[in-house]
C-alpha angles and dihedrals in degrees: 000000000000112000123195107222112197112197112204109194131171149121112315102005132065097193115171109184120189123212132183117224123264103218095041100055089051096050084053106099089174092063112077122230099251096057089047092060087046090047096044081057110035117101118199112215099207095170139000121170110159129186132178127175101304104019149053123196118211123177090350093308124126119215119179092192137063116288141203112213105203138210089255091045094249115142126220139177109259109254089231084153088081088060089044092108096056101056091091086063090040106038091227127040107282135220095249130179092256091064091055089054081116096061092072096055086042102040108200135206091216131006122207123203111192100204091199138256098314102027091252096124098123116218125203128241088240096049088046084053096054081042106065089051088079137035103276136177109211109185147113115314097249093042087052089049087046088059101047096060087063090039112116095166113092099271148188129201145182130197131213096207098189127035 
């Protein structure tokens, strides 16, 4: 059976709904009458992660600070006490290397870094170097969270959840 998958993606919201087709649910005769009227109407919600300035949602959770997502799916608050020292340089607390200590113990095939809202999550010279290391995703948090829902290598990610 064919199914229509409409991807809604923005800023914000990853949405997959999952139809099946019309068509193809009327020319089954093996399928009875009432389950093609469940199935017309049924909308299958794959993967909804919103965020807005000030929060991420993940698995129905609400966190209103910056989060790690680890290799095994657990979720943690981000240790940005450990860049705390070098918001005076930055201007805002920066992603530094001694924040990313964990990716060695995890080893990760990709690493995402959502930079925030805006994009205005600064990143060190040291952690860009670690970075680059690895495969890694740096964009805007709700473009990083568009791209998780599709990511089938072993992944961590952190999430600037402001700026």
């Amino acid at each position: 059976m064919k199914r229509l998958i409409l991807r809604i993606c923005g800023p914000g919201k990853v949405i997959l709904f999952n139809f099946l087709l019309w068509l193809e649910i009327d020319e089954n005769p093996e399928i009875p009458a009432l389950t093609i009227s469940y199935y017309l109407m049924k909308i299958q919600l794959d993967s909804c992660m919103p965020t807005g300035f000030g929060f991420v949602e993940i698995d129905w959770v609400t966190y209103i600070h910056d989060v790690l997502t680890h290799t095994d799916g657990t979720i943690s608050k981000r240790e940005k006490n450990k860049s705390k020292g070098l918001k005076g340089e930055y201007g805002h607390t920066p992603l530094s290397q001694k924040e990313l200590d964990f990716i060695a113990l995890e080893n990760p095939q990709v690493i995402y870094i959502g930079t925030g809202q805006y994009g205005s999550l600064p990143i060190t010279s040291d952690a860009e170097e670690l970075l680059y290391k690895y495969k890694s995703v740096i964009e805007t948090t709700p473009m990083v969270i568009s791209k998780l829902s599709d990511e089938k290598l072993r992944y961590v990610a952190i999430l600037h959840v402001t700026c």
